[in-house]
PQR file of N, CA, C, O and H, with PARSE charges and radii, in Angstrom:
ATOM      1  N   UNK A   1      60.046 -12.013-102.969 -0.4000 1.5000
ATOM      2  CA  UNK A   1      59.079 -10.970-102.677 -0.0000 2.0000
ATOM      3  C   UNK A   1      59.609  -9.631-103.182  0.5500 1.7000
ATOM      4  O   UNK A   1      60.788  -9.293-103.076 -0.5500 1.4000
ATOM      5  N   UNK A   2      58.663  -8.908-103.731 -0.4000 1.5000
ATOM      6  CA  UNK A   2      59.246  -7.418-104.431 -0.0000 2.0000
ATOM      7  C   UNK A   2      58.575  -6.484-103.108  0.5500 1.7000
ATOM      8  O   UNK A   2      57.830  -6.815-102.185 -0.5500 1.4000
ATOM      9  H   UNK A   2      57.705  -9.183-103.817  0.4000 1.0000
ATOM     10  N   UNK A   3      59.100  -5.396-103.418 -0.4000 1.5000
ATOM     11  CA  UNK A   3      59.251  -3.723-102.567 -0.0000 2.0000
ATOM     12  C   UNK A   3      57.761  -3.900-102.177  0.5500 1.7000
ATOM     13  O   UNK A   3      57.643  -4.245-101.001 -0.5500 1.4000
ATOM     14  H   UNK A   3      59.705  -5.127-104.168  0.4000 1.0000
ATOM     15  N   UNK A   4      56.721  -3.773-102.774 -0.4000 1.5000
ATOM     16  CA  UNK A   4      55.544  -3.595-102.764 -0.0000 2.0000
ATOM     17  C   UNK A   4      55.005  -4.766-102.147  0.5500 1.7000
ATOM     18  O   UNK A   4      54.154  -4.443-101.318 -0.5500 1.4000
ATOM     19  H   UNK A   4      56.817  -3.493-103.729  0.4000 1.0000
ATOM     20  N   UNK A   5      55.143  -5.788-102.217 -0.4000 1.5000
ATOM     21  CA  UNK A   5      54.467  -6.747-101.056 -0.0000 2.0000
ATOM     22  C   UNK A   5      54.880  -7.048 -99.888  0.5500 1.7000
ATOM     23  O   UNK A   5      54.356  -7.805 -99.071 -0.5500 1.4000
ATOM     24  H   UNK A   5      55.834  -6.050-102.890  0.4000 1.0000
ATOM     25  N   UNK A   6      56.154  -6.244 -99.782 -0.4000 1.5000
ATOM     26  CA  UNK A   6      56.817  -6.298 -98.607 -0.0000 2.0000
ATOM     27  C   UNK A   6      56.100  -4.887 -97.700  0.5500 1.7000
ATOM     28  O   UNK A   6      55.971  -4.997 -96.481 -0.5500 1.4000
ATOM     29  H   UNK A   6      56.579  -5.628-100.446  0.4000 1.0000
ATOM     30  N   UNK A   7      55.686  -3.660 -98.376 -0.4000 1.5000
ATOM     31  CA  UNK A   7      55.109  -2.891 -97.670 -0.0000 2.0000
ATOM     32  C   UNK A   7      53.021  -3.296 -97.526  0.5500 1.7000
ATOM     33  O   UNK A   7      52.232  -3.114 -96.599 -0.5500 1.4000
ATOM     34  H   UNK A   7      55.791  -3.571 -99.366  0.4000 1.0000
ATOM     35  N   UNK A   8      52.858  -3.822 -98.798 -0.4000 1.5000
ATOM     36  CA  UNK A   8      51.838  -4.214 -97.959 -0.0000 2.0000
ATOM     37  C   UNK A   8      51.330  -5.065 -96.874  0.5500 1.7000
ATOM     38  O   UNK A   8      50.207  -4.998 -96.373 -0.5500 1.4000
ATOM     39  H   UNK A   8      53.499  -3.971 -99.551  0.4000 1.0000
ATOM     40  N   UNK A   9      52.472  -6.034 -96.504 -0.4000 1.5000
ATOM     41  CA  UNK A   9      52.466  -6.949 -95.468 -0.0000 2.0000
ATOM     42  C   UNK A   9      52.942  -5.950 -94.415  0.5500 1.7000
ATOM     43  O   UNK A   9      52.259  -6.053 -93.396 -0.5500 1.4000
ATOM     44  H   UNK A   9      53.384  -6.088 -96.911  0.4000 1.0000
ATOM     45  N   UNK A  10      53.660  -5.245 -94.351 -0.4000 1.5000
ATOM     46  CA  UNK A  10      54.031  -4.248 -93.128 -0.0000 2.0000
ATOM     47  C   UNK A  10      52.852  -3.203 -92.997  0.5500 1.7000
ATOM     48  O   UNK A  10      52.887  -2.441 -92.031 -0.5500 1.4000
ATOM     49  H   UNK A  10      54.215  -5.161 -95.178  0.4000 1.0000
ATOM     50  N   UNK A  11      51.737  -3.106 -93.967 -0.4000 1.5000
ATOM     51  CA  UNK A  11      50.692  -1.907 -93.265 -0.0000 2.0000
ATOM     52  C   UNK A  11      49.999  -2.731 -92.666  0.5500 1.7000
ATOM     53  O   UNK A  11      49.446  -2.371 -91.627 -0.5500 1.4000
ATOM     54  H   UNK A  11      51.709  -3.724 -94.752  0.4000 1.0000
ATOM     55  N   UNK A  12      49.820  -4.186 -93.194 -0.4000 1.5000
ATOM     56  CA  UNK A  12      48.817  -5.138 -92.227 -0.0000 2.0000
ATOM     57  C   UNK A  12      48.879  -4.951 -91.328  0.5500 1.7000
ATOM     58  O   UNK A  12      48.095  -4.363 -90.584 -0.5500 1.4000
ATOM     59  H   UNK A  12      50.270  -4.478 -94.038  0.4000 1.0000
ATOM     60  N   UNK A  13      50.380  -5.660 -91.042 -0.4000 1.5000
ATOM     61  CA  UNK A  13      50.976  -5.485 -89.231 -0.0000 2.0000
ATOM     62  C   UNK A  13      51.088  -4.679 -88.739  0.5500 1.7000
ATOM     63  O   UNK A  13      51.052  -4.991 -87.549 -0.5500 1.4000
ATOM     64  H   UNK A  13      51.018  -6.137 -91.647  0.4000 1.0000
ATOM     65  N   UNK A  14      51.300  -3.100 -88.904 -0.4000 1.5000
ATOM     66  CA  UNK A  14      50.339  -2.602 -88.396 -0.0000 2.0000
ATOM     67  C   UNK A  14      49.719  -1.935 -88.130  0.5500 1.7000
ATOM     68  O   UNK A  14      49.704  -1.111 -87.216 -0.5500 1.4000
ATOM     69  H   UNK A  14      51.329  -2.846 -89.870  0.4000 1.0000
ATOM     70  N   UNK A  15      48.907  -2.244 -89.113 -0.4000 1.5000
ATOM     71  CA  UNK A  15      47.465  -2.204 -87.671 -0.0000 2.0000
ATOM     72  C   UNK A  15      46.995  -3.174 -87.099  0.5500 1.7000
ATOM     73  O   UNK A  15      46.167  -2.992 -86.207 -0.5500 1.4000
ATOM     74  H   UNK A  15      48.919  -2.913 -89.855  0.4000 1.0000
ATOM     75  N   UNK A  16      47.452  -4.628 -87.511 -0.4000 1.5000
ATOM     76  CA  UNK A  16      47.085  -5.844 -86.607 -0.0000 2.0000
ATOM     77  C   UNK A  16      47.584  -5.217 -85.319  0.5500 1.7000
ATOM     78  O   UNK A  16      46.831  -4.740 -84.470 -0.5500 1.4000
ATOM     79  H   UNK A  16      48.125  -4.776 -88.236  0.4000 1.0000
ATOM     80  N   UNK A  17      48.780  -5.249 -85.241 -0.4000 1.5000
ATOM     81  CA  UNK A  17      49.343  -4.530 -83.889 -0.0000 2.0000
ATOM     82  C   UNK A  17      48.879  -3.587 -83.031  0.5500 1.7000
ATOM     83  O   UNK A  17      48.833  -3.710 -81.807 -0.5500 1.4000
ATOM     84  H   UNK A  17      49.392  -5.637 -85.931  0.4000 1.0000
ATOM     85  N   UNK A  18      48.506  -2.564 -83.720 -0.4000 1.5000
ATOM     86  CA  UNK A  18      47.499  -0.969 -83.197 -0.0000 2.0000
ATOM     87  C   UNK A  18      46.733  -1.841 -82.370  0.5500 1.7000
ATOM     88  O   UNK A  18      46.694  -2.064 -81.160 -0.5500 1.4000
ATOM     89  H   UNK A  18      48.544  -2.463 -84.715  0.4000 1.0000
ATOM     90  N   UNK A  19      45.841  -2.482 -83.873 -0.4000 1.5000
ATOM     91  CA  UNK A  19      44.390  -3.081 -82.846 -0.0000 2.0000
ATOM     92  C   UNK A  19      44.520  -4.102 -81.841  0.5500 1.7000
ATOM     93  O   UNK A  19      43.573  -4.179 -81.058 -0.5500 1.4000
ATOM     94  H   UNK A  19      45.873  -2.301 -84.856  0.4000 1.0000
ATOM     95  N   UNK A  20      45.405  -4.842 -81.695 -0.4000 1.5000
ATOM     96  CA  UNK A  20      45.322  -5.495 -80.169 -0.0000 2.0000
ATOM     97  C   UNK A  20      45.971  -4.686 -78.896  0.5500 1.7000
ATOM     98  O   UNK A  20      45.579  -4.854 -77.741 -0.5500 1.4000
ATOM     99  H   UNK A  20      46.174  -4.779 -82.332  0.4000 1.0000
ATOM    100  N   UNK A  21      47.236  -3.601 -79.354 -0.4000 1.5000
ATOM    101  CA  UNK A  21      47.242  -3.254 -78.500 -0.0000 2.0000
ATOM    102  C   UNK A  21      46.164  -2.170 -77.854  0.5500 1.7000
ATOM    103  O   UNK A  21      46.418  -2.103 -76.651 -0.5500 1.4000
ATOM    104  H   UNK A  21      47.554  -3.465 -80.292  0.4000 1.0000
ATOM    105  N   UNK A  22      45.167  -1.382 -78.159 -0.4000 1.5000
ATOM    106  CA  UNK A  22      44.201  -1.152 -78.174 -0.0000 2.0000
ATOM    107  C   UNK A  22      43.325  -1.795 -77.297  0.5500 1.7000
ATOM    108  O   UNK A  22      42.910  -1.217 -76.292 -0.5500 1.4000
ATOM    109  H   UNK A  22      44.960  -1.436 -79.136  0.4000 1.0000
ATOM    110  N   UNK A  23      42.902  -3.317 -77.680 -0.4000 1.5000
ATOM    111  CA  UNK A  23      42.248  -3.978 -77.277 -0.0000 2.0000
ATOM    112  C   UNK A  23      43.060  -4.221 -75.742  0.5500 1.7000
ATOM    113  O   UNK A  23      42.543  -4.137 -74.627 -0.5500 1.4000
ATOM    114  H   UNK A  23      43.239  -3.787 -78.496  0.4000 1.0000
ATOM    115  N   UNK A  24      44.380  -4.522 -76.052 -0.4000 1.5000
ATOM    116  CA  UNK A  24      44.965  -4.812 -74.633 -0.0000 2.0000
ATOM    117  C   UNK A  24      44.315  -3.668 -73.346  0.5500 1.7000
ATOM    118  O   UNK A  24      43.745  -3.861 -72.272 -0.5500 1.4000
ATOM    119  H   UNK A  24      44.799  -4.590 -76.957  0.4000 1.0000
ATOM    120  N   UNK A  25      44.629  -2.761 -73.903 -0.4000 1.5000
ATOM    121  CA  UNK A  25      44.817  -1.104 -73.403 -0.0000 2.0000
ATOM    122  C   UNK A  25      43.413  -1.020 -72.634  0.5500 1.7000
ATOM    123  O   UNK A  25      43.524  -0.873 -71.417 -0.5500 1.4000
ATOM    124  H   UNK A  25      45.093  -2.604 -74.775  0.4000 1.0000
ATOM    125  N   UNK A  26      42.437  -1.072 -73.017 -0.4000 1.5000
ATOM    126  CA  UNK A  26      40.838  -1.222 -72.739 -0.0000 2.0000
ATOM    127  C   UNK A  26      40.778  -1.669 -71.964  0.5500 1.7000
ATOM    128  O   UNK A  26      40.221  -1.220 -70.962 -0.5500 1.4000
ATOM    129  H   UNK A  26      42.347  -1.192 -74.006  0.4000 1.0000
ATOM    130  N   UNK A  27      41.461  -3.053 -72.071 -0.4000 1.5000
ATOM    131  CA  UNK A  27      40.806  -4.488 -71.073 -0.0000 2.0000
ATOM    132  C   UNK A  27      41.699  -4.126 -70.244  0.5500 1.7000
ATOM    133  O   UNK A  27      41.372  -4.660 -69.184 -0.5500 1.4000
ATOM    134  H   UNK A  27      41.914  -3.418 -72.884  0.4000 1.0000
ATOM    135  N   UNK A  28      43.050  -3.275 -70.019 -0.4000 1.5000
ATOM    136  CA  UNK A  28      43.514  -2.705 -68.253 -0.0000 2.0000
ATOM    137  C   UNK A  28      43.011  -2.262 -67.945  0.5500 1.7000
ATOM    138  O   UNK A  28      42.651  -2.608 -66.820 -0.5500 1.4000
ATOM    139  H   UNK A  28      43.315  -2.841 -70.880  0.4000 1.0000
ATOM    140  N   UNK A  29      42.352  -0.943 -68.551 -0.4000 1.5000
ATOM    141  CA  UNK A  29      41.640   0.029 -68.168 -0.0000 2.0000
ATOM    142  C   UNK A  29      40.457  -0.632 -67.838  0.5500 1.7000
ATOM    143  O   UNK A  29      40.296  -0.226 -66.687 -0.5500 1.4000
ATOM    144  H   UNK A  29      42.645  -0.662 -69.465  0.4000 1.0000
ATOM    145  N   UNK A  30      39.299  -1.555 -68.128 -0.4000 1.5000
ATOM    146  CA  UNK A  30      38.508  -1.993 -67.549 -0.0000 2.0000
ATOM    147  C   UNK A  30      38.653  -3.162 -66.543  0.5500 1.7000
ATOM    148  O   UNK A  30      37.659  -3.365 -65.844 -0.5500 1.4000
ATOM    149  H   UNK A  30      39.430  -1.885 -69.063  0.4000 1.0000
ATOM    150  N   UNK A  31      39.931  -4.115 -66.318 -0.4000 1.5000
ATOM    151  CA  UNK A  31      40.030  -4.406 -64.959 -0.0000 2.0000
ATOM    152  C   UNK A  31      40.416  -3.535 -64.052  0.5500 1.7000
ATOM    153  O   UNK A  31      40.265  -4.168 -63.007 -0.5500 1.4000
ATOM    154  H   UNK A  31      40.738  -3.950 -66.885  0.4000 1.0000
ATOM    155  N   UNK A  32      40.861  -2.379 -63.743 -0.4000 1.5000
ATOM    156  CA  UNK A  32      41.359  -1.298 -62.918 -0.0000 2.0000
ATOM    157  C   UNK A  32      39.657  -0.844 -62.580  0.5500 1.7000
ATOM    158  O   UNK A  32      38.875  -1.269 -61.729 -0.5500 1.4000
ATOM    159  H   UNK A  32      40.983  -1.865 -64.592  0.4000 1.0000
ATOM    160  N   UNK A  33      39.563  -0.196 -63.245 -0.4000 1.5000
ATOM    161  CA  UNK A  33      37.907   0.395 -62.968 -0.0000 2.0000
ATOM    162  C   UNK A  33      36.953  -0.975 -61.891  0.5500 1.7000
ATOM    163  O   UNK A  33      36.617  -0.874 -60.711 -0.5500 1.4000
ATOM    164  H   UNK A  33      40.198   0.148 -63.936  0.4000 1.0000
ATOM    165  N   UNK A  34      36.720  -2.244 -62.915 -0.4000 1.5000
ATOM    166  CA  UNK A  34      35.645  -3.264 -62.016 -0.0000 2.0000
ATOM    167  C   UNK A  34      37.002  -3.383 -60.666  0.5500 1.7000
ATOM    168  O   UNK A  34      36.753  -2.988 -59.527 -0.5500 1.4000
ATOM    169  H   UNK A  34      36.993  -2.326 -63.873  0.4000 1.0000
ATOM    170  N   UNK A  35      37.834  -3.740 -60.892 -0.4000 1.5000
ATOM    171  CA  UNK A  35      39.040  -3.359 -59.099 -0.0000 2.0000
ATOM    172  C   UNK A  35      38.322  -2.463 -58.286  0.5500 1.7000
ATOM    173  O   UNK A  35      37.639  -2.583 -57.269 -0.5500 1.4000
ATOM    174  H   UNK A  35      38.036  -4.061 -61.817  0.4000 1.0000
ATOM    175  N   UNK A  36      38.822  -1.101 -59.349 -0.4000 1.5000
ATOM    176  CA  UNK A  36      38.142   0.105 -57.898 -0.0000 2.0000
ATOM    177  C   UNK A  36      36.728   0.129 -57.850  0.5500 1.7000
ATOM    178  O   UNK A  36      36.077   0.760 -57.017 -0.5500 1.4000
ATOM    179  H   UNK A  36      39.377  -1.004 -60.175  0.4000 1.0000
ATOM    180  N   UNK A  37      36.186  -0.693 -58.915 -0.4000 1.5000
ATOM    181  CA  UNK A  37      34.510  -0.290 -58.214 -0.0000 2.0000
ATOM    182  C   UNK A  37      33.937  -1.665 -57.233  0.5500 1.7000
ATOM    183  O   UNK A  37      32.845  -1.533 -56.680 -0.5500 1.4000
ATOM    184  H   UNK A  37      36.715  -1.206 -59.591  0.4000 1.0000
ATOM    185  N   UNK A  38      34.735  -2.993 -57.049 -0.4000 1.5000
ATOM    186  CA  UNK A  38      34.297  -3.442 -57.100 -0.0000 2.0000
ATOM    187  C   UNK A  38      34.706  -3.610 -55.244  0.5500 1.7000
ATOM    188  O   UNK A  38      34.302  -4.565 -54.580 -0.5500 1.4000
ATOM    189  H   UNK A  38      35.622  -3.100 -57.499  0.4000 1.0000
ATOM    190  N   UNK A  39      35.623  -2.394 -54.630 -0.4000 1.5000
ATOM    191  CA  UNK A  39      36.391  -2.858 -53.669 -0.0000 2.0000
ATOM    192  C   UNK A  39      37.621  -3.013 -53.411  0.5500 1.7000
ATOM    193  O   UNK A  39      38.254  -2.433 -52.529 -0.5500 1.4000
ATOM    194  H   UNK A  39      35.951  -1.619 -55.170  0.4000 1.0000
ATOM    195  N   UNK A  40      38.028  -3.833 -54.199 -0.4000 1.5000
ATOM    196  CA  UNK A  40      39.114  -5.085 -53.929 -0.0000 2.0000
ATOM    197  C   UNK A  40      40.586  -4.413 -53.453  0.5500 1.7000
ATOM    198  O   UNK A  40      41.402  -4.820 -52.626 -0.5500 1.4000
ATOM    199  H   UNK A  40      37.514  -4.305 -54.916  0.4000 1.0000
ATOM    200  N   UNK A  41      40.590  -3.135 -54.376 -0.4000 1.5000
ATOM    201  CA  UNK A  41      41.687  -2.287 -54.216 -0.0000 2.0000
ATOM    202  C   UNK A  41      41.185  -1.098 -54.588  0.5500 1.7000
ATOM    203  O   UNK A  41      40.360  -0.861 -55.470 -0.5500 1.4000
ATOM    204  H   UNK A  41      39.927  -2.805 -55.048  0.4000 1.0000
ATOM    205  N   UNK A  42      41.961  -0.074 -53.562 -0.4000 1.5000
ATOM    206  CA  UNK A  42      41.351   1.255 -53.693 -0.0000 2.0000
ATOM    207  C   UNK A  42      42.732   2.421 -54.190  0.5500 1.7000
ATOM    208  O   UNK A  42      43.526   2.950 -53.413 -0.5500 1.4000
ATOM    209  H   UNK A  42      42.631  -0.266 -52.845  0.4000 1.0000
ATOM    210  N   UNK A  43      42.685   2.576 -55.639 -0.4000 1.5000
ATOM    211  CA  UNK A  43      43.334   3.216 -56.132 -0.0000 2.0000
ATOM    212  C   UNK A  43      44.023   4.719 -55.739  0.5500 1.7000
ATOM    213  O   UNK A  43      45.131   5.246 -55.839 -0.5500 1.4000
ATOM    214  H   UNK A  43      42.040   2.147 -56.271  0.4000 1.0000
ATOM    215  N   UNK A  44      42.702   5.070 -55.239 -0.4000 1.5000
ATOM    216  CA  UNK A  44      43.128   6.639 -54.628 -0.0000 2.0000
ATOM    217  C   UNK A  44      43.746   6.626 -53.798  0.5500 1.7000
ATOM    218  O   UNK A  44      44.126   7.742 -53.444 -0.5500 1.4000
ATOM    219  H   UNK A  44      41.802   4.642 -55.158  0.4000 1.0000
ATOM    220  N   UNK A  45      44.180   5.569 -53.067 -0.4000 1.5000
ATOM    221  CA  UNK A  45      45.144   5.798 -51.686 -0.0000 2.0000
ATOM    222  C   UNK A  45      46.396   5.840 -52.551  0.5500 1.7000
ATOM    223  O   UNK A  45      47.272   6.380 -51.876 -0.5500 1.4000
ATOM    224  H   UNK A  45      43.871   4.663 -53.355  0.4000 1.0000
ATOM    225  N   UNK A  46      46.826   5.528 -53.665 -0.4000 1.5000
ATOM    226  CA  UNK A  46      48.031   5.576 -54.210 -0.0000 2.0000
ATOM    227  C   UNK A  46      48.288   6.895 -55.268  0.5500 1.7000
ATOM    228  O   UNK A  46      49.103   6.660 -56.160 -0.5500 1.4000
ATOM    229  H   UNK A  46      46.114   5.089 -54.213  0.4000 1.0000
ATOM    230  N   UNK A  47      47.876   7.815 -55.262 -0.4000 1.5000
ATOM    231  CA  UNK A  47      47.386   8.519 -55.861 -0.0000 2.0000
ATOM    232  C   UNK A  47      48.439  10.013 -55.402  0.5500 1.7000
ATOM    233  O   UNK A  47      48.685  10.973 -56.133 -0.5500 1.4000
ATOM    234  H   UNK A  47      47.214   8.006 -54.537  0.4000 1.0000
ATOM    235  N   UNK A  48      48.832   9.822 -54.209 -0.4000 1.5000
ATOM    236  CA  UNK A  48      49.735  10.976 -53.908 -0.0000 2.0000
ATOM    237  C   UNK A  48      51.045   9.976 -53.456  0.5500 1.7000
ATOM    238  O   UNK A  48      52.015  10.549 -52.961 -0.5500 1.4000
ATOM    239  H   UNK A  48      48.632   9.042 -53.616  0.4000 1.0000
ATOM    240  N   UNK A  49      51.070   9.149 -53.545 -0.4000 1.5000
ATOM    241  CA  UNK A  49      51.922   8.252 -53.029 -0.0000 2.0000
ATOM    242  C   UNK A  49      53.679   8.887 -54.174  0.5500 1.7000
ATOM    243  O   UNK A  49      54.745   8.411 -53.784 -0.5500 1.4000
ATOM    244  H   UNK A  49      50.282   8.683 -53.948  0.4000 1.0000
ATOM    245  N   UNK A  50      53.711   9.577 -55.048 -0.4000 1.5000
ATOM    246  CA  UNK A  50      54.576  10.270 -54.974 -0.0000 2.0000
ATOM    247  C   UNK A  50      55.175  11.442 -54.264  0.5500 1.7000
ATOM    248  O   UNK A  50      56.276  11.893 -53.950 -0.5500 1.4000
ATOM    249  H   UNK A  50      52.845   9.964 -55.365  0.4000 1.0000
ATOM    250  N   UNK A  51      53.942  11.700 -54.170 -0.4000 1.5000
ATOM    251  CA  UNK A  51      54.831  13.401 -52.911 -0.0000 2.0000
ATOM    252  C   UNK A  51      54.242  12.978 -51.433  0.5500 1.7000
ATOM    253  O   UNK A  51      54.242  13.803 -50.519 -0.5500 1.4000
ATOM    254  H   UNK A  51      53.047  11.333 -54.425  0.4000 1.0000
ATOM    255  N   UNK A  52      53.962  12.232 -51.335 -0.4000 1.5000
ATOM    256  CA  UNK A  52      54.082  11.276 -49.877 -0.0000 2.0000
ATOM    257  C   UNK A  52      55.073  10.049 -49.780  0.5500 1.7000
ATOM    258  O   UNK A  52      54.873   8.898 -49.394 -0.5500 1.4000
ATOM    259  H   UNK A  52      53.962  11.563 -52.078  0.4000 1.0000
ATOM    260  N   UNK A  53      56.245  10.696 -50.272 -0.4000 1.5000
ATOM    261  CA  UNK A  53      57.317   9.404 -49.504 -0.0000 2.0000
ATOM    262  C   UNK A  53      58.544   9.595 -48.589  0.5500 1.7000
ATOM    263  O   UNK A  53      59.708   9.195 -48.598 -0.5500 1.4000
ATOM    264  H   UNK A  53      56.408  11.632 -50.585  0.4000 1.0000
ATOM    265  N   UNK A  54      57.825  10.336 -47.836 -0.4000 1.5000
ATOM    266  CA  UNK A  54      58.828  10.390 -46.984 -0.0000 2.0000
ATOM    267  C   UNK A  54      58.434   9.421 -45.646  0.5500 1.7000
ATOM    268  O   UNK A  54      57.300   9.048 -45.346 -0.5500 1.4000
ATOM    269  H   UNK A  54      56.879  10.660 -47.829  0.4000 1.0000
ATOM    270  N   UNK A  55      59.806   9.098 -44.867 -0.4000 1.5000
ATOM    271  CA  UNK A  55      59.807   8.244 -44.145 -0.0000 2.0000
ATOM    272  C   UNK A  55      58.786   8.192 -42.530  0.5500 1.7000
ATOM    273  O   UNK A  55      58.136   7.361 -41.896 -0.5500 1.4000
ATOM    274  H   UNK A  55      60.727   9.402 -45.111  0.4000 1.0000
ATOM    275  N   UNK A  56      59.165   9.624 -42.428 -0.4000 1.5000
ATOM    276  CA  UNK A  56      57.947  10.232 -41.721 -0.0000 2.0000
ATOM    277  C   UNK A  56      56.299   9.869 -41.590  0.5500 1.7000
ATOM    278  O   UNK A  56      55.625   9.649 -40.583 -0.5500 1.4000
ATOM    279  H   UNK A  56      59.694  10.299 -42.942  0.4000 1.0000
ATOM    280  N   UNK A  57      55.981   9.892 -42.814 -0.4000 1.5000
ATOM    281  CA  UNK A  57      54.535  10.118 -43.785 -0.0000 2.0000
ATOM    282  C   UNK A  57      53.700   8.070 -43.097  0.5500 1.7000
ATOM    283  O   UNK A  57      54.093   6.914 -42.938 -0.5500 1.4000
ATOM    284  H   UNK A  57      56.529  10.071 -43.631  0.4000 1.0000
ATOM    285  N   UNK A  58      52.881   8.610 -43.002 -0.4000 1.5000
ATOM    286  CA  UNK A  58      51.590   7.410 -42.778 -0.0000 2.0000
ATOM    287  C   UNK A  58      51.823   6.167 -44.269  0.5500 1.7000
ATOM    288  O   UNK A  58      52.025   6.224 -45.482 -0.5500 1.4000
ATOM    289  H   UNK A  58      52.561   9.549 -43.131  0.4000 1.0000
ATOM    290  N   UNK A  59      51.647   5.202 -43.270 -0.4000 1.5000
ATOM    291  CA  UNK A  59      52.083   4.052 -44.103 -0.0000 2.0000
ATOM    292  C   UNK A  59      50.297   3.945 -45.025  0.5500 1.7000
ATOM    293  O   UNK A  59      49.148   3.946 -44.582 -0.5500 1.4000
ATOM    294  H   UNK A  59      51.484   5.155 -42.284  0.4000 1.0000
ATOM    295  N   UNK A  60      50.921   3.857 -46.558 -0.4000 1.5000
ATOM    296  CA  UNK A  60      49.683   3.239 -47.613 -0.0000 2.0000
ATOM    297  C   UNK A  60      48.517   1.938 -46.431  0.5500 1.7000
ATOM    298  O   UNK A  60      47.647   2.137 -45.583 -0.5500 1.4000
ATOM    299  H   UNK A  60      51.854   3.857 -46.917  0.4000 1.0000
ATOM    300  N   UNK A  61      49.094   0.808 -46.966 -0.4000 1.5000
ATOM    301  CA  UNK A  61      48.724  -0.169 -46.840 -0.0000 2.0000
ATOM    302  C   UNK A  61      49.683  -1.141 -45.960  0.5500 1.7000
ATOM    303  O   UNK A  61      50.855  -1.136 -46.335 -0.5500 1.4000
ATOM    304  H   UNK A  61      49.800   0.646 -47.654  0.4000 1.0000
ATOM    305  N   UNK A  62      49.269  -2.272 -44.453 -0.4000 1.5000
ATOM    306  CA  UNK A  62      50.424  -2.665 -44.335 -0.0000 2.0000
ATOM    307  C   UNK A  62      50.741  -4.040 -45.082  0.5500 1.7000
ATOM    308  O   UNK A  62      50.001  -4.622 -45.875 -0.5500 1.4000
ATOM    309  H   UNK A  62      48.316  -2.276 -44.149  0.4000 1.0000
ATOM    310  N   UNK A  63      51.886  -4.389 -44.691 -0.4000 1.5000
ATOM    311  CA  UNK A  63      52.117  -5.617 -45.994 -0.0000 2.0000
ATOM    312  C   UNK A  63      52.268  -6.854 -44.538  0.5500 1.7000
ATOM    313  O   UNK A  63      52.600  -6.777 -43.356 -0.5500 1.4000
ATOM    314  H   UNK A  63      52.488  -3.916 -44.047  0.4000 1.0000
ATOM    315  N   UNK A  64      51.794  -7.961 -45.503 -0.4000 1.5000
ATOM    316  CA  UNK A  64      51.547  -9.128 -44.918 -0.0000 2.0000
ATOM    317  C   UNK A  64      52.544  -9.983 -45.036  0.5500 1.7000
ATOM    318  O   UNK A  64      52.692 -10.320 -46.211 -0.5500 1.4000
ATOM    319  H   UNK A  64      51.524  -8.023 -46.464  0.4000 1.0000
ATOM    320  N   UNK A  65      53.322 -10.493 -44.275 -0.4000 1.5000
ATOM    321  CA  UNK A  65      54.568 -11.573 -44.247 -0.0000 2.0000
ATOM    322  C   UNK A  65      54.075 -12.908 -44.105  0.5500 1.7000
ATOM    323  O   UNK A  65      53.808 -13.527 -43.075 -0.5500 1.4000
ATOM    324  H   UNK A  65      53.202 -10.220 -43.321  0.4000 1.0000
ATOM    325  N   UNK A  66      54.020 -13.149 -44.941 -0.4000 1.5000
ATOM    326  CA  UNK A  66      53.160 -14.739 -45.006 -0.0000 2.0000
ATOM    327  C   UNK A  66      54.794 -16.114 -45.419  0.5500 1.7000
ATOM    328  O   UNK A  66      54.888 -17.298 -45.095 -0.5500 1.4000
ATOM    329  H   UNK A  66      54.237 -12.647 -45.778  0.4000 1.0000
ATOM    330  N   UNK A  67      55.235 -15.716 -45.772 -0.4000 1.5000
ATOM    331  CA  UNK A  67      57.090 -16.330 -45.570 -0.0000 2.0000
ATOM    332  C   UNK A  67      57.856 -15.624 -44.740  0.5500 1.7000
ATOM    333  O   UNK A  67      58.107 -14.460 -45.053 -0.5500 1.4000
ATOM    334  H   UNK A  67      55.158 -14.754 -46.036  0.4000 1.0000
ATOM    335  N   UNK A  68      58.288 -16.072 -43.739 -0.4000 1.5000
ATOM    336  CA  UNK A  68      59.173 -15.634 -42.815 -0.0000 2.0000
ATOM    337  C   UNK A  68      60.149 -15.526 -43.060  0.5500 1.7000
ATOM    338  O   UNK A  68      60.664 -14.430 -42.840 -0.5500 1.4000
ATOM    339  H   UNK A  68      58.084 -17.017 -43.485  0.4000 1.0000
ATOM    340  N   UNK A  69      61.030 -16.707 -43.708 -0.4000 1.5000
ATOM    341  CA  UNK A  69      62.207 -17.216 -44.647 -0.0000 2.0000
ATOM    342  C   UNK A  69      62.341 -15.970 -45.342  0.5500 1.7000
ATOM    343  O   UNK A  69      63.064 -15.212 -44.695 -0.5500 1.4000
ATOM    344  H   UNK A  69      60.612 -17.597 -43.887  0.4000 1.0000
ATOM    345  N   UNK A  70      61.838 -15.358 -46.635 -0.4000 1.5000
ATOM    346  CA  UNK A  70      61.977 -14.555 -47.465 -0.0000 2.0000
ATOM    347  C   UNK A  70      62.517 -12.775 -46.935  0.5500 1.7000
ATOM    348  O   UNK A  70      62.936 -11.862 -47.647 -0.5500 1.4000
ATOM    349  H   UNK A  70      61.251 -15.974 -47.161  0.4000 1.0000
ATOM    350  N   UNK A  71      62.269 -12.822 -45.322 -0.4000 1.5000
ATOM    351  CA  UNK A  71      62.366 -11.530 -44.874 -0.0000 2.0000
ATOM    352  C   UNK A  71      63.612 -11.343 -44.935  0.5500 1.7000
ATOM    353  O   UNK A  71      64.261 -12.385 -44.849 -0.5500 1.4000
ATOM    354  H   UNK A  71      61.929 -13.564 -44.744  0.4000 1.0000
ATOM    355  N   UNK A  72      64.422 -10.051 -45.096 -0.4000 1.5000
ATOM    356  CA  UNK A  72      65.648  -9.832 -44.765 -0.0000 2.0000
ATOM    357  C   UNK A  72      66.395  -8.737 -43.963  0.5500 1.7000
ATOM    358  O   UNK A  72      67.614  -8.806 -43.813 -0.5500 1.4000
ATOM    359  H   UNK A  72      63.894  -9.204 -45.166  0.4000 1.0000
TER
END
């Protein structure tokens, strides 16, 4: 392979690459959205959850211990 087909196989890739990650990128962004619209999880409660961590501060969400074993 010479210089030149080696860079045109590298502009392929990418943008093969660009465009799926792209495509990836979308399709988070649109399961997050049907999530928060749909219920299931409500994003905004996490939303200050950086300058709310102190030990003090109201618990998010509580968590469910469904293995007992696993606790420590």
């Amino acid at each position: 392979m010479d210089y030149e087909t080696i860079r045109v196989i590298q502009g392929y890739a990418y943008w093969a690459v660009t465009i799926l990650l792209v495509v990836l990128l979308y399709g988070y962004i649109y399961h997050l959205y049907k999530s928060q619209r749909s219920g299931k999880i409500d994003y905004e409660k996490y939303a200050r959850l950086a300058l709310d961590d102190d030990l003090n501060d109201e618990v998010i969400e509580e968590r469910s211990n469904k293995d007992k074993k696993k606790e420590s």
